[in-house]
C-alpha positions as CSV (number, residue, x, y, z in Angstrom):
1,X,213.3,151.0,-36.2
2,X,217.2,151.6,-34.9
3,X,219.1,150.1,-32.4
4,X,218.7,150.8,-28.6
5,X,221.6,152.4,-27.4
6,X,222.8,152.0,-24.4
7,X,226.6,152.5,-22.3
8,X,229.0,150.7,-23.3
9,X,229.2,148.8,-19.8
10,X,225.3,148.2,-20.3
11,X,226.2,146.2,-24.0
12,X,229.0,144.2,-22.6
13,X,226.5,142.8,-20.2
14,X,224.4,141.8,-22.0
15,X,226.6,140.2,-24.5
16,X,228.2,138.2,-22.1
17,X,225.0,136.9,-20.8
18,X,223.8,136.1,-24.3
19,X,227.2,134.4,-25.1
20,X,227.1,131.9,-21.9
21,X,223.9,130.4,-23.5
22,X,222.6,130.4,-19.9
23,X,219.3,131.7,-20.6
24,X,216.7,132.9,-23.1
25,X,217.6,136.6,-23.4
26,X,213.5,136.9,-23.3
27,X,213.2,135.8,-19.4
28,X,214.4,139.5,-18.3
29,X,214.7,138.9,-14.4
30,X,217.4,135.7,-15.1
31,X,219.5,138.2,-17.6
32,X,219.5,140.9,-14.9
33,X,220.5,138.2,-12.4
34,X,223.0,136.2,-14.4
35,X,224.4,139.9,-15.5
36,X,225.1,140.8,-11.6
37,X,226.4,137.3,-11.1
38,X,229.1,138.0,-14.0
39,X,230.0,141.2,-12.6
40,X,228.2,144.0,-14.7
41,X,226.1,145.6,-12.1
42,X,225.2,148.6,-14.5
43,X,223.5,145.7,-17.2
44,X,221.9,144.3,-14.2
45,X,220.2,147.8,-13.0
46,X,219.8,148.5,-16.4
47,X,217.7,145.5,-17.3
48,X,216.1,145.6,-15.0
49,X,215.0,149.4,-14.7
50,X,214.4,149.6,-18.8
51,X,212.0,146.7,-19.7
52,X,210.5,148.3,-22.6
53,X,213.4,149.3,-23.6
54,X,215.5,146.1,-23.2
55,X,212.5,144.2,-25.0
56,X,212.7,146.5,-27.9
57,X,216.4,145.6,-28.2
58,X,216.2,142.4,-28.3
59,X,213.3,143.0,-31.4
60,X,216.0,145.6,-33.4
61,X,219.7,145.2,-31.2
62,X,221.7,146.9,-28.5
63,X,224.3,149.9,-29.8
64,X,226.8,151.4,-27.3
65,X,225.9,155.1,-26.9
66,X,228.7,157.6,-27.8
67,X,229.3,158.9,-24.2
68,X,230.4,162.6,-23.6
């Protein structure tokens, strides 16, 4: 299966939260929360509003989606 692709914005998120060592990436609501907390509202709605989406990502990685 291939990567989830997400915006850029989303990606940086969510490598920054997985890079403090804060949290288990698998307890979604503290991602979202330590995402807004960092700054990266879009990860934060993002997390929160995809959860099939962000579990499957963390199963077979994030990509940043070509935009335009």
């Amino acid at each position: 299966m291939s990567k989830v692709k997400v915006p850029k914005a989303v990606l940086d998120g969510l490598k920054a939260v997985r890079q403090s060592g804060l949290t288990n990436m698998l307890d979604r609501p503290v991602v979202a929360e330590l995402a807004e907390e960092f700054g990266f509202e879009e990860a934060a709605r993002w997390v929160r509003s995809n959860r099939k989406r962000f579990a499957r990502g963390l199963f077979h990685g994030f990509a940043a989606r070509e935009e335009g």
